[in-house]
C-alpha positions as CSV (number, residue, x, y, z in Angstrom):
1,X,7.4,49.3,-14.5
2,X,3.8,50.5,-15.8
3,X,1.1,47.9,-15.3
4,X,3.5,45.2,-13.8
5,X,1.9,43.0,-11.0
6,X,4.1,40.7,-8.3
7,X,1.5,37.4,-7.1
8,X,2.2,36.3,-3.6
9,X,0.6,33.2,-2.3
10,X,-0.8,33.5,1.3
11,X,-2.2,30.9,2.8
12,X,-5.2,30.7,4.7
13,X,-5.3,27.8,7.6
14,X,-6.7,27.2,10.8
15,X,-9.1,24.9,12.8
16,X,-12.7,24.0,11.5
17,X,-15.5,27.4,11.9
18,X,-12.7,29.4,12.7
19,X,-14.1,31.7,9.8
20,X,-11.5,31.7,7.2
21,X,-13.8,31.3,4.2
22,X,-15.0,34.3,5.7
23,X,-12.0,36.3,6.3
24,X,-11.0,35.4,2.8
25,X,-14.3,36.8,1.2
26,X,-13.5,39.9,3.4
27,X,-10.2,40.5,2.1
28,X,-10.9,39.9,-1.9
29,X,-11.6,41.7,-4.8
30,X,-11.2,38.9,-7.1
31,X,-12.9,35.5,-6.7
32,X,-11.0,32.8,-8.7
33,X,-13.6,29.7,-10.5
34,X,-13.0,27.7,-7.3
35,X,-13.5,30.2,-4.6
36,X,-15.5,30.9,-1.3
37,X,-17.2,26.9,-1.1
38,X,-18.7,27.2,-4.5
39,X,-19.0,23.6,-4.0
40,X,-22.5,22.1,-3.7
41,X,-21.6,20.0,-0.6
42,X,-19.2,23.0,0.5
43,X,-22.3,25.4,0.9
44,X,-24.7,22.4,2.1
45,X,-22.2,21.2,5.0
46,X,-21.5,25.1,5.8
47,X,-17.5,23.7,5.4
48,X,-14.9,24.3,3.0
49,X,-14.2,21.1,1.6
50,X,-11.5,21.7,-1.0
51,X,-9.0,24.9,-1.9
52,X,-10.4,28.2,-2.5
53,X,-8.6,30.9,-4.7
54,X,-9.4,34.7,-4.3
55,X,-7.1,38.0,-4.7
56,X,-7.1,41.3,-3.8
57,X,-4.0,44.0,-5.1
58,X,-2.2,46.6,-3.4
59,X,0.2,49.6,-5.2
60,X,3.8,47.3,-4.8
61,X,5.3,49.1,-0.9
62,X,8.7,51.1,-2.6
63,X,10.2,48.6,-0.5
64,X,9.8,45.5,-2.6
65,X,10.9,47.3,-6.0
66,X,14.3,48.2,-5.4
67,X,14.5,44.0,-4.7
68,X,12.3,43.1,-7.0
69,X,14.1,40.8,-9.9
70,X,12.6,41.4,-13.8
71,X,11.4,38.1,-14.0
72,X,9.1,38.4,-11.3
73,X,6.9,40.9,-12.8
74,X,4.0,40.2,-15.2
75,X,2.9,42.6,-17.8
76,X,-0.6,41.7,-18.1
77,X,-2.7,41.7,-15.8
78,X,-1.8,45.2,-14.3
79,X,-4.2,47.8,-13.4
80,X,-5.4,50.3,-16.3
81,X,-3.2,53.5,-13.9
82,X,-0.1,51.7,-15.0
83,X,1.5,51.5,-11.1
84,X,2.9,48.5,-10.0
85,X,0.9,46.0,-8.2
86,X,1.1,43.4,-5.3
87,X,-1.3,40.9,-6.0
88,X,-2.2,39.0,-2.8
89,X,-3.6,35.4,-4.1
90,X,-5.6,33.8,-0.8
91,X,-5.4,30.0,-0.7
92,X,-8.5,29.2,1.7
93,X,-7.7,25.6,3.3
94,X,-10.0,23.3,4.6
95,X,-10.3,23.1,8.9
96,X,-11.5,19.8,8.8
97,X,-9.4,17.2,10.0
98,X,-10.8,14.1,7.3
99,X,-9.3,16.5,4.4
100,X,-5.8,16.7,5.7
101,X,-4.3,16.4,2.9
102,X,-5.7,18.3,1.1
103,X,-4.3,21.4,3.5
104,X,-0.9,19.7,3.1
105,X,-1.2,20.1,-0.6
106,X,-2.6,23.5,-0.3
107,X,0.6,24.5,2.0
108,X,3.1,23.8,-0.4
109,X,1.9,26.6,-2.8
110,X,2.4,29.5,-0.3
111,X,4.4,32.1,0.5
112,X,3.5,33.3,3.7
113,X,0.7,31.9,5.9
114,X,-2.5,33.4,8.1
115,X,-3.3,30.8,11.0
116,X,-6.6,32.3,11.9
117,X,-8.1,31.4,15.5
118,X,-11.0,31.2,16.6
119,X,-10.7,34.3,19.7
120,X,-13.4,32.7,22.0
121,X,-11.6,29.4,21.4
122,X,-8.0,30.1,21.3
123,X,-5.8,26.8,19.6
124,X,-7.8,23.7,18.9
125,X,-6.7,20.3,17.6
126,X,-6.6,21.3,13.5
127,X,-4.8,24.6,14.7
128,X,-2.3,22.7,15.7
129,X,-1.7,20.5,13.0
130,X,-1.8,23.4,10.8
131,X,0.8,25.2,12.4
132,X,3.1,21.9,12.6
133,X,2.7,22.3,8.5
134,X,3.6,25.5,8.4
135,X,6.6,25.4,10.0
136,X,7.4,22.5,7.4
137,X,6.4,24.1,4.3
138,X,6.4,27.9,5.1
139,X,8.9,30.8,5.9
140,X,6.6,33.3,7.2
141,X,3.4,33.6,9.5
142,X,0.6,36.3,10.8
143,X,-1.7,34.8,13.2
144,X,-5.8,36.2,12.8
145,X,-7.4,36.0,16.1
146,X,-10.8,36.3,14.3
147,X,-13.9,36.8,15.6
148,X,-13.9,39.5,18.4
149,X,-17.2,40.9,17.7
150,X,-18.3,37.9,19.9
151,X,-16.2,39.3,22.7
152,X,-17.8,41.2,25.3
153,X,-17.4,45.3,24.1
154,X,-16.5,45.9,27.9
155,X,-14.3,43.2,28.3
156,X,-13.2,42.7,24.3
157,X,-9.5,44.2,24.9
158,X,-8.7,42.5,27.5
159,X,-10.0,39.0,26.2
160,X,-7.8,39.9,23.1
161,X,-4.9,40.9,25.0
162,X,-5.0,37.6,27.1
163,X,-5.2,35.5,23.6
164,X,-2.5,37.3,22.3
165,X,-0.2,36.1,25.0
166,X,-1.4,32.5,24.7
167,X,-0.8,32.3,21.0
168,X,3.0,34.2,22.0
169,X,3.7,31.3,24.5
170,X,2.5,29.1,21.9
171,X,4.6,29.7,19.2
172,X,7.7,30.8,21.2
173,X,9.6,27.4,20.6
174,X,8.5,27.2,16.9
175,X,10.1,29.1,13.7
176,X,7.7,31.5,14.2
177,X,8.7,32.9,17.5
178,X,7.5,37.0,17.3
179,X,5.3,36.3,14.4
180,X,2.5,39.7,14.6
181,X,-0.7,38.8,16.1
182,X,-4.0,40.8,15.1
183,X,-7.8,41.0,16.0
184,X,-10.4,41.0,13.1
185,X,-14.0,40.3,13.0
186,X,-14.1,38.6,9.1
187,X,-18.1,38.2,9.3
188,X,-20.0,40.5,12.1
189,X,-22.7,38.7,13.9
190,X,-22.0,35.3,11.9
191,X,-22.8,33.9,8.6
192,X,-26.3,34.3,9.2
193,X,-25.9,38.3,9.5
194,X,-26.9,40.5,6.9
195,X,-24.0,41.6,4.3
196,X,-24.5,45.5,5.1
197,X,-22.1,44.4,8.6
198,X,-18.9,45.7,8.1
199,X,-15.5,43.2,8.4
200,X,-13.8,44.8,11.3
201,X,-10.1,45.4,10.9
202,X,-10.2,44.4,7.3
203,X,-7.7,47.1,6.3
204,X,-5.3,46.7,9.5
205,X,-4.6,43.1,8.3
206,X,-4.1,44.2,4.8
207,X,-1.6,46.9,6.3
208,X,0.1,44.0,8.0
209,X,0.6,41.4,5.1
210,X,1.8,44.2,2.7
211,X,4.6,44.5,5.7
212,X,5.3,41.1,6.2
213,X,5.4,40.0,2.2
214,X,9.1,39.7,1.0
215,X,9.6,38.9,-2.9
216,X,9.5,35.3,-3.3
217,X,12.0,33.8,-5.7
218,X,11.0,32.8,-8.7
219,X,12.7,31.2,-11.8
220,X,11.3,30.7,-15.2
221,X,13.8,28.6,-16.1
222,X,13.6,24.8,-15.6
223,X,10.7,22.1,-16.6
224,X,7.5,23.2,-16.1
225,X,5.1,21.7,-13.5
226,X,1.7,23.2,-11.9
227,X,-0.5,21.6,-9.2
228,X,-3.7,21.3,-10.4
229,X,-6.8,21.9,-8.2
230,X,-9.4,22.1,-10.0
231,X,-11.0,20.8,-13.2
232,X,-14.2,21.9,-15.6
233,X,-14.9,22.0,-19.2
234,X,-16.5,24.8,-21.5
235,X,-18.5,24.0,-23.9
236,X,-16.7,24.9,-27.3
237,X,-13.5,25.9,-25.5
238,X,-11.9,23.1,-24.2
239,X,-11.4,21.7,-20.3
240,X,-9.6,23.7,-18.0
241,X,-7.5,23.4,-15.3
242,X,-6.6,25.5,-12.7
243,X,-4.1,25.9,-10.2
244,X,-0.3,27.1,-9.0
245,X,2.5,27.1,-11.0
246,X,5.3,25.1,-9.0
247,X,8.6,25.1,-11.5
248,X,9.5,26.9,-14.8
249,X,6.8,28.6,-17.0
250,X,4.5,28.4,-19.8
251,X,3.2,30.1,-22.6
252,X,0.3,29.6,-25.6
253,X,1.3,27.2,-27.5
254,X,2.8,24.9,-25.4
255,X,2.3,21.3,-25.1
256,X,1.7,19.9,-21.3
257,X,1.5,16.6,-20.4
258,X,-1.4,15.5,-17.7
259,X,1.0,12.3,-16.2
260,X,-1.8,10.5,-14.3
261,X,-4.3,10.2,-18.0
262,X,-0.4,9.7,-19.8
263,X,-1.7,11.6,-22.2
264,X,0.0,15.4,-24.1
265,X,-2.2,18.3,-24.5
266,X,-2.1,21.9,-26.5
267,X,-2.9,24.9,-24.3
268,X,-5.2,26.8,-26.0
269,X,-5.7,29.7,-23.9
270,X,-4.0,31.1,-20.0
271,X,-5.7,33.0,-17.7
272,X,-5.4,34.8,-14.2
273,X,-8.2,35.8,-12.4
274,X,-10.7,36.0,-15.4
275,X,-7.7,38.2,-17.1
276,X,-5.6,36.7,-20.3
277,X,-2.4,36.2,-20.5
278,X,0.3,34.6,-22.9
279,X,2.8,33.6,-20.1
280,X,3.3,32.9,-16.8
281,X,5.6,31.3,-14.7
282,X,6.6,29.8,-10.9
283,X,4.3,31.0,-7.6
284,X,1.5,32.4,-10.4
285,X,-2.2,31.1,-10.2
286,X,-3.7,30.1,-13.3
287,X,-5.9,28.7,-15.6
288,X,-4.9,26.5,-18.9
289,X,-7.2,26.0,-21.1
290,X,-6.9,22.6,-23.6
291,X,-8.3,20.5,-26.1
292,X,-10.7,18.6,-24.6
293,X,-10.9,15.7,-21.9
294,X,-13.1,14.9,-19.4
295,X,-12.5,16.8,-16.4
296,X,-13.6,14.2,-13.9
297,X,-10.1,12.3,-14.9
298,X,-8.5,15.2,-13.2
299,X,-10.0,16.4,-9.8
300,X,-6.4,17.4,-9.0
301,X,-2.9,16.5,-9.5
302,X,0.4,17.1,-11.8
303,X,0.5,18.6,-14.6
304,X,4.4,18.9,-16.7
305,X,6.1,19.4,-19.2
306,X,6.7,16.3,-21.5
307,X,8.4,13.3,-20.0
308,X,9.4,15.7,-17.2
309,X,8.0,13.7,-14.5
310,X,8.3,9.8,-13.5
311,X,6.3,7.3,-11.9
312,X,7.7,5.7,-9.0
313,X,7.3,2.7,-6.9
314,X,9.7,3.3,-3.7
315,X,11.8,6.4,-2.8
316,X,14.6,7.0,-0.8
317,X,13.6,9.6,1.4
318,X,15.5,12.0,4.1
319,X,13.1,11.6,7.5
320,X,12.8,14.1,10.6
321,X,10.2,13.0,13.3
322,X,7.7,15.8,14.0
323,X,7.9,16.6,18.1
324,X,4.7,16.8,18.8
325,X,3.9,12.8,17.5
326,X,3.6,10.9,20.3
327,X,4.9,7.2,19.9
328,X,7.9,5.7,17.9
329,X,8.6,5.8,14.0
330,X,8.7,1.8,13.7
331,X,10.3,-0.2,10.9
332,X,7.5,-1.7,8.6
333,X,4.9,0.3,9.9
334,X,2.8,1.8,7.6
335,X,1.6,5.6,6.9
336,X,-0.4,8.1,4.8
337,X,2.6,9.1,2.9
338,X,1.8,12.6,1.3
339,X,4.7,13.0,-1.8
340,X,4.0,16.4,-3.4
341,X,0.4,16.8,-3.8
342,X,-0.5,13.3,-3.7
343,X,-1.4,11.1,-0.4
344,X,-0.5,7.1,-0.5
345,X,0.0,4.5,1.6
346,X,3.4,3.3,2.1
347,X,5.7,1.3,4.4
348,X,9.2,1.9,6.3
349,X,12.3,1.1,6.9
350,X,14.7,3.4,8.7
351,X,18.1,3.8,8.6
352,X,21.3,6.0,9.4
353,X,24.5,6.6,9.1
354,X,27.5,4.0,10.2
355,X,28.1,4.8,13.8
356,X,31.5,6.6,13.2
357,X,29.4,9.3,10.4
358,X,27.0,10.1,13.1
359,X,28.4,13.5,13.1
360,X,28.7,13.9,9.8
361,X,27.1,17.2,8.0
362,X,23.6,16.3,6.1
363,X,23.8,16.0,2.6
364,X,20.1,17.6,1.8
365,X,19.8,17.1,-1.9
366,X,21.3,13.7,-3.1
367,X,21.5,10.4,-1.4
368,X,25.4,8.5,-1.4
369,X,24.9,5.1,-2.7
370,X,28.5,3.9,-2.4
371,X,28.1,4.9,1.4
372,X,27.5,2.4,4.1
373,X,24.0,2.3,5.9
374,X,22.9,1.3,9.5
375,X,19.6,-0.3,9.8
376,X,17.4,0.7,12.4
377,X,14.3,-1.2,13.9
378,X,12.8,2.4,14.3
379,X,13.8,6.4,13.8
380,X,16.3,7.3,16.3
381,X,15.5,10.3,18.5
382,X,16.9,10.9,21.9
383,X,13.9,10.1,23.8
384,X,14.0,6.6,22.1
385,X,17.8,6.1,21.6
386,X,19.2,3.0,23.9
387,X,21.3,3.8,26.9
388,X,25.1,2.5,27.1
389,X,24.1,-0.8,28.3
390,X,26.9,-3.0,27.4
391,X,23.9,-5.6,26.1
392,X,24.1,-5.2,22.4
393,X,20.9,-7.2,21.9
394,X,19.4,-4.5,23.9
395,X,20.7,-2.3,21.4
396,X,19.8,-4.1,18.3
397,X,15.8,-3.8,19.7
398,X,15.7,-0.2,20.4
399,X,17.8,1.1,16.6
400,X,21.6,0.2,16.3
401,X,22.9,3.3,18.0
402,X,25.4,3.1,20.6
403,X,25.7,4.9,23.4
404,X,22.4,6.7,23.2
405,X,23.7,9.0,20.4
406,X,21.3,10.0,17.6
407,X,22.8,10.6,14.2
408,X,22.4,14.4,12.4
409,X,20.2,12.6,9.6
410,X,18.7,9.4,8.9
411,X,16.5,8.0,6.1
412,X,14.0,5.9,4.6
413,X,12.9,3.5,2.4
414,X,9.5,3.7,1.3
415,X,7.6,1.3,-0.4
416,X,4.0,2.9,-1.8
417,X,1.1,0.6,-2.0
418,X,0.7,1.9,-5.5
419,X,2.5,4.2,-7.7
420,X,2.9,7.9,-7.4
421,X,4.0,10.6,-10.2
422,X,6.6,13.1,-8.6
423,X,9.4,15.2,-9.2
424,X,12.4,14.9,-7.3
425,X,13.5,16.9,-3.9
426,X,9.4,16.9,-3.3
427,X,8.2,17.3,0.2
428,X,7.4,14.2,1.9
429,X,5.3,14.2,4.9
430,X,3.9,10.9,7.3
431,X,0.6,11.0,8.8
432,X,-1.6,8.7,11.0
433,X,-4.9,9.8,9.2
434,X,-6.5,6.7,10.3
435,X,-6.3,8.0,14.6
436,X,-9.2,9.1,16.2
437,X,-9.8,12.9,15.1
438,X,-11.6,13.8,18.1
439,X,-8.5,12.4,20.5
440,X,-6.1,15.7,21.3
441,X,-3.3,14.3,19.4
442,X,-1.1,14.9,16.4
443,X,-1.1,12.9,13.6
444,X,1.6,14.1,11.5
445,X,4.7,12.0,12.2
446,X,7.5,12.8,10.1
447,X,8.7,15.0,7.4
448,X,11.2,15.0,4.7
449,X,12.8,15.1,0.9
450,X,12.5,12.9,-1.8
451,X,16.2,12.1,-2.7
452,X,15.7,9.0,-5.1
453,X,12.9,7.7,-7.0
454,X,13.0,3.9,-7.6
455,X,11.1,3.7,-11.1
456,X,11.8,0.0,-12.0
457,X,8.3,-2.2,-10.8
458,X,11.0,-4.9,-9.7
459,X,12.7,-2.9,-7.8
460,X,13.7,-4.8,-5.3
461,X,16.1,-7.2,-7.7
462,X,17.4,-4.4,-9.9
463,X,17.7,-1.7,-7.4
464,X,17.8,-2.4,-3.9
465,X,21.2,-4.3,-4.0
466,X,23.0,-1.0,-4.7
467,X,21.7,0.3,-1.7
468,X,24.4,-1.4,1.5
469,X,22.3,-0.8,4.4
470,X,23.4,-3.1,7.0
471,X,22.4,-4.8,10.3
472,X,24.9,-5.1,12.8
473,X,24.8,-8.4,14.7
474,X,26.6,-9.4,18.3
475,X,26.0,-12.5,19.5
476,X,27.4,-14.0,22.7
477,X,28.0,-17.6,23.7
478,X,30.5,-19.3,26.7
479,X,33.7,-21.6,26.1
480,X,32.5,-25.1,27.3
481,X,35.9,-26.6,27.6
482,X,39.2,-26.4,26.8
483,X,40.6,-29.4,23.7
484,X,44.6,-27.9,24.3
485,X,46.2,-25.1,24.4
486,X,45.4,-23.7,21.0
487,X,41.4,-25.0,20.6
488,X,38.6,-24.9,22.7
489,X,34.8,-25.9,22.3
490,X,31.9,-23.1,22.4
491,X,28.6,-23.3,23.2
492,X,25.2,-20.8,23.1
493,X,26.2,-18.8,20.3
494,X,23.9,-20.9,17.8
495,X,20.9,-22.5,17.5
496,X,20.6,-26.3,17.1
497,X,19.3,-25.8,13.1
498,X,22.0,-23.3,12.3
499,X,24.3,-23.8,9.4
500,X,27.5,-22.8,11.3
501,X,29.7,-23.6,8.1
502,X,28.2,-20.0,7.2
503,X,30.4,-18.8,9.8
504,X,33.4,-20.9,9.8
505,X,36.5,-18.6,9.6
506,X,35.0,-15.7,11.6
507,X,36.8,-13.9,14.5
508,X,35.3,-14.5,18.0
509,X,37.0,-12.6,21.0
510,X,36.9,-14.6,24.3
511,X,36.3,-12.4,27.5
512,X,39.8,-13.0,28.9
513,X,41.4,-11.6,25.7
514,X,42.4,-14.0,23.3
515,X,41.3,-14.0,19.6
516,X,39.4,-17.2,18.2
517,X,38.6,-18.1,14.7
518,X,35.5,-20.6,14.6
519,X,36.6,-23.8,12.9
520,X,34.0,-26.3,12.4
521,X,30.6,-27.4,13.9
522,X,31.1,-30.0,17.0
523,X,28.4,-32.5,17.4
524,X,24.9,-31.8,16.5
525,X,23.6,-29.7,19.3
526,X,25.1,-26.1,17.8
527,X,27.9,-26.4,19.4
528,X,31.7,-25.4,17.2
529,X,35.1,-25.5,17.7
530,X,37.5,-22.5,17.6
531,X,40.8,-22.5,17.2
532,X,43.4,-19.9,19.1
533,X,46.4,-18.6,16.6
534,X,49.7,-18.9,17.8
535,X,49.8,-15.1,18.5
536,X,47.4,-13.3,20.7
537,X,45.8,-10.1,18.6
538,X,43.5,-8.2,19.5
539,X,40.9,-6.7,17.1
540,X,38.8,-3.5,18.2
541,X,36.9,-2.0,15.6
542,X,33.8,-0.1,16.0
543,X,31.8,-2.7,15.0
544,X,32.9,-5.0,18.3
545,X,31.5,-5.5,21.4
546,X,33.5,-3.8,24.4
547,X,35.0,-6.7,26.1
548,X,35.9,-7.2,29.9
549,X,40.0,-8.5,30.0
550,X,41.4,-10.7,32.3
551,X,44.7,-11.3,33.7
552,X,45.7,-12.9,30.6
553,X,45.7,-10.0,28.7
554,X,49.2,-9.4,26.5
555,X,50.6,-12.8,26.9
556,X,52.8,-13.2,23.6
557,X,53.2,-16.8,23.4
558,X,50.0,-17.6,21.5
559,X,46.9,-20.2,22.1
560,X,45.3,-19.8,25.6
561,X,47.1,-18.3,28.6
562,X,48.1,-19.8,31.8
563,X,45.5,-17.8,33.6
564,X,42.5,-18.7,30.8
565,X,44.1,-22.5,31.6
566,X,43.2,-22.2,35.3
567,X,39.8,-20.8,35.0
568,X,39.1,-23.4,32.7
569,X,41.0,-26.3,34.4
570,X,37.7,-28.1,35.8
571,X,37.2,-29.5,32.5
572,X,41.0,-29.8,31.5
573,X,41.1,-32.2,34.6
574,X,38.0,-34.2,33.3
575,X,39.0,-34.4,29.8
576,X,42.7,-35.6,30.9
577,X,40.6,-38.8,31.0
578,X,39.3,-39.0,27.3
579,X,41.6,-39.5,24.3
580,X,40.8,-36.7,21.8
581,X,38.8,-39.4,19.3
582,X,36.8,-40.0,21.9
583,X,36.0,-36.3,22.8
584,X,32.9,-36.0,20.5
585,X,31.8,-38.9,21.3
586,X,31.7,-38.3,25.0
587,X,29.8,-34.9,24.1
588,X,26.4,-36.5,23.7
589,X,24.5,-36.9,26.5
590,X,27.4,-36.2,29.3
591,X,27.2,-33.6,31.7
592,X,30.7,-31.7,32.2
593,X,31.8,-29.3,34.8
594,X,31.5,-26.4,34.9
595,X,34.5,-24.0,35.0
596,X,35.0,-21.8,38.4
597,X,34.5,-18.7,36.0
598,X,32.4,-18.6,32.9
599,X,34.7,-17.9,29.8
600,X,32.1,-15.5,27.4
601,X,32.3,-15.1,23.4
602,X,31.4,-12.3,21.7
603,X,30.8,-12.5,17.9
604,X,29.9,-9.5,16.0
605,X,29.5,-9.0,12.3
606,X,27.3,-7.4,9.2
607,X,24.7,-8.7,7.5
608,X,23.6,-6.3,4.1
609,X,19.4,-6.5,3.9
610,X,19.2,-6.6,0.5
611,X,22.1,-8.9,-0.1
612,X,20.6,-11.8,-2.0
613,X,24.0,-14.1,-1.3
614,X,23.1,-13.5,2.6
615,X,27.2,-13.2,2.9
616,X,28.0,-12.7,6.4
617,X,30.6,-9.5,6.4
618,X,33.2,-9.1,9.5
619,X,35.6,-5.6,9.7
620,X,39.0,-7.1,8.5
C-alpha cells in the first residue's frame, strides 16, 4: 500500500458570509486552479461566486484499509514516506441564493457534506435550502458552527451550547438526525484581520471528518463522464479542464468528447492538484489537458466518452415534492429544472399509477411503458389529495385519486424549453428560482430520477403515443322520461355542440340500478336515447362511480323495473298522449313534468392524452 492515496469529496455549504471560503482556506494544504474566489468578481464582491477546489491529506485511519477495495487507491500522487493517505478534496459552494444552481451542481460531487453556520446567526434562508440538497444528494453530514471568536469569551460556551441544540431540533426530522456538531473560528477577527490569527479548532474538525469519512464506492468500469467546472488554456499546452470524475475512468491517451461544442478531443496530459498522473477514475478531481479550444465554449458542463451521452428534448422523470415547498406541484406549470449539472426551463405534467397500483412497490431505475398511467392535474400529496366526496368532478380538479389516497410513486413528463445533454438515472431537481430571495421560503420543489430520455425533436408524434397515461372521466346527467319499458331519454350529460355518436354504444348506470347503453342523439339540444337490455347487469369496476340503488335493484326481468316505472310515471302519463313519431317532435320547445324523484346517470370512461384517434375507452 506505499504511496497510495483514497480522495473523498466533502462539501462545503451554507448561507452567504457564513465564512466557508474561509474555513476551507483554513483547512487546506493544497489549493486547486479554481480555489479560494480566485475570481476577479469573487474577490471584488467579497463572495464566492462559483466552486472552489482545495485538499488537505491525512495518514488513511487503520479503519478504512481493512475496507478499502484495490481500485480505490491511486498510486501517484502519494506522499514521498510511502503511507497511505486520505486526501480530503473541499468543494467550497456558493451562499448566494442567485447561484443556486450552481450549489446543486456542486452537491452531486460529494461524499459527505459540512453545513457551516453562522454561530451569531444560527440557520438562515440559504442554510436551509442547502440542507434540503443535502438530504437529496448526500449520505453524510457535520454541521460547523463557525465563527465563535465573535461570541462573548464569558458567555461563548453557553451561546455555543444553546446553538448546538437549535441546529439538534433542527435536523431531528431530517436524514441527518445525530449528525456531530462543532465550534470553529475559520478566520479570527474577520477577513480584514491579519494572517498571523490562528483558525480556532482547525485540527478538532479535521479529527471529526477523518471519523465520519467512510470509503465511497467507486467503479472504474463503465463510460466515462466528468463534470466540468472550470476552463483555461496554456499557452503551448493545450486548454484545460477541470473538474470531478462522475462514472468510469480515464487515462493518457484517451479520446473524450466535449457534447455541448460536439466535438472529440485527445488528452494530452492528467493532473491532481498540480501532481501528474496517467489514470484516474470515479469521485477523483482532476485536470485534462487537450488540444486546443477556446475555453470560453466551456465555462462548465459534460465531458464523456464518445457517443456516451445524448441530447434530449423531454424525459420521463420519477418526482417527490420537497416538504418544506409551500404551494401545489401543478400540471403545466413551469420550473427551473436542474438535470445533472445543467439548469433549464421546463414544463409538467404529473401522473401516477392506476388507482388499484397505488400500493404497488416503486420501480426506481426504469419506467414500465406497457403499464397504464393516471393523469393528474397536480402532484398528489396528502395535504392536497381530495376527500371521499362521492363528487367525481371534485376529484378530477384536485388529481384523480380516490378516497384521499396518495400513490407510493408518481411521475413526470417534462418538456425542456431547449435541449439538455444527460446521462440517464441523473438527478433531477425543480426549483422556483424566479421567488423573491429575500421572502423566508423554499424554493426547491421537487426532486427525482431521470428514467427516460425522449431524444427524437418530434417527440410528441413518435414517442408520446407509447406512453398510455389516461384521464378518467365521470360525467352525470338525469333520465328525462321514460319511451317504454326498455328505452328512456337522458338529458345533462352533454353539451349542445357535442358529437354524441362518439359515445354511442357506451354503458351508462342509472341511479336505481339498471344498466343503459346510449343509442343515438335525440333532437338537437344534447339530449340521447339509451336503451335498457333485456337483462339487468350490473357493472362495478374501479373505474365507476359508486352508485346509490333503489328498490329496483335485482329485478331479473330486464328493461326498467316496476319501481323505476313509478318514479318516473309523471312523464309515462303525459307521453300516454303522443304516438312515439310524434315524441321528437313534441321535444322542441315543450315543457314536461318532472318525475317525483330525479332518476341520475352516471357515465364514466378513459380518455389516453396522447391518443391522436381521441378513442373514448370504457372497462369491458
Amino acid at each position: 500500500m506505499s504511496g497510495q492515496r483514497v480522495n473523498v469529496n466533502v462539501g462545503v455549504l451554507g448561507h452567504i458570509d457564513s465564512g466557508k471560503t474561509a474555513l476551507a482556506r483554513a483547512l487546506s494544504t493544497t489549493a486547486s486552479t479554481a480555489a479560494f474566489d480566485k475570481q476577479p468578481q469573487s474577490r471584488e464582491r467579497g463572495i464566492t461566486l462559483d466552486l472552489g477546489f482545495s485538499c488537505f491529506s491525512v495518514p488513511l485511519p487503520a479503519r478504512l484499509r481493512s475496507a478499502l477495495p484495490v481500485p480505490c487507491l491511486a498510486p501517484e500522487t502519494g506522499p514521498e514516506h510511502g503511507e497511505p493517505q486520505l486526501q480530503v478534496t473541499l468543494v467550497d459552494c456558493p451562499g448566494h441564493a442567485s447561484l443556486i444552481r450552481t450549489i446543486i451542481g456542486g452537491a452531486q460531487i460529494i461524499d459527505l457534506m459540512m453545513l457551516v453556520i453562522d454561530v451569531t446567526k444560527g440557520m438562515q434562508t440559504q442554510s436551509a435550502e442547502c440542507l434540503v440538497i443535502g438530504q437529496i444528494a448526500c449520505q453524510k453530514l457535520v454541521v460547523v458552527l463557525n465563527k465563535m471568536d465573535l461570541l462573548a469569551e464569558g458567555k461563548r460556551q453557553a451561546a455555543i451550547d444553546k446553538m448546538t441544540k437549535k441546529m439538534q431540533k433542527t435536523l431531528e426530522n431530517t436524514k441527518f438526525r445525530g449528525a456531530p456538531i462543532i465550534p470553529v473560528a475559520a478566520k479570527p477577527g474577520g477577513p480584514e484581520a491579519p494572517e498571523t490569527e490562528a483558525p480556532q479548532g482547525i485540527s478538532e474538525l479535521i479529527e471529526l471528518l477523518t471519523s465520519q469519512i467512510s470509503i465511497p464506492m467507486r467503479d472504474p468500469s463503465g463510460p466515462f463522464l466528468m463534470s466540468v467546472d472550470h476552463c483555461f488554456s496554456i499557452k503551448g499546452q493545450g486548454t484545460v479542464m477541470t473538474g470531478t470524475i462522475l462514472s468510469g475512468s480515464i487515462s493518457l491517451g484517451d479520446s473524450v468528447e466535449i457534447p455541448a461544442l460536439k466535438v472529440v478531443k485527445k488528452v494530452k496530459s492528467m493532473q491532481m492538484f498540480h501532481m501528474p498522473v496517467t489514470s484516474a477514475m470515479q469521485g477523483d478531481r482532476l485536470g485534462i489537458c487537450v488540444t486546443q479550444f477556446d475555453p470560453k465554449l466551456l465555462e462548465r458542463g459534460l465531458v464523456c466518452a464518445p457517443e456516451s451521452l445524448h441530447t434530449v428534448y423531454a424525459a420521463l422523470i420519477s418526482v417527490e415534492k420537497i416538504p418544506y415547498f409551500r404551494g401545489p406541484l401543478q400540471t403545466k406549470a413551469k420550473f427551473h429544472i436542474t438535470v445533472g449539472h445543467e439548469t433549464v426551463m421546463g414544463r409538467l405534467m404529473f401522473f401516477s399509477p392506476s388507482p388499484e397500483s397505488f400500493d404497488h412497490e416503486p420501480v426506481l431505475d426504469t419506467f414500465d411503458f406497457s403499464q397504464e398511467y393516471l393523469f393528474q392535474e397536480q402532484y398528489l400529496c396528502k395535504d392536497l389529495a381530495p376527500a371521499a366526496t362521492g363528487s367525481g368532478q371534485a376529484n378530477e380538479k384536485a388529481g384523480q385519486a380516490s378516497e384521499g389516497l396518495c400513490p407510493r410513486q408518481q411521475w413526470a413528463l417534462v418538456e425542456f424549453e431547449k435541449p439538455v445533454t444527460c446521462p440517464r438515472l441523473c438527478l433531477v431537481i425543480g426549483s422556483r428560482l424566479d421567488a423573491d430571495i429575500h421572502t423566508n421560503m423554499c424554493r426547491l420543489a421537487f426532486h427525482g430520477v431521470l428514467l427516460h430520455g425522449l431524444e427524437d425533436k418530434n417527440y410528441a408524434e413518435s414517442l408520446l403515443p407509447r406512453l398510455r397515461v389516461y384521464k378518467l372521466k365521470h360525467k352525470h346527467g338525469f333520465v328525462e322520461r321514460v319511451i317504454n319499458d326498455y328505452s328512456v331519454i337522458g338529458r345533462s350529460l352533454f353539451k349542445k355542440e357535442t358529437n354524441i355518436q362518439l359515445f354511442v354504444g357506451l354503458k351508462v348506470h342509472l341511479s336505481t340500478g339498471e344498466l343503459g347503453i346510449i343509442d343515438s342523439s335525440f333532437g338537437q339540444s344534447g339530449k340521447f336515447k339509451i336503451n335498457i337490455p333485456g337483462t339487468v347487469e350490473y357493472m362495478f369496476d374501479e373505474n365507476s362511480v359508486t352508485l346509490e340503488h333503489g328498490s329496483g335493484q335485482g329485478q331479473s326481468e330486464g328493461g326498467l323495473s316496476p319501481e323505476s316505472k313509478k318514479i318516473l310515471t309523471p312523464a309515462l302519463k303525459k307521453r300516454s298522449r303522443a304516438s312515439r313519431g310524434e315524441v321528437a317532435k313534441q321535444e322542441e320547445g315543450v315543457e314536461r313534468p318532472e318525475p317525483t324523484q330525479h332518476v341520475t346517470l352516471s357515465l364514466s370512461f378513459k380518455r389516453y392524452v396522447f391518443d391522436t384517434h381521441k378513442h373514448i375507452v370504457q372497462s369491458p
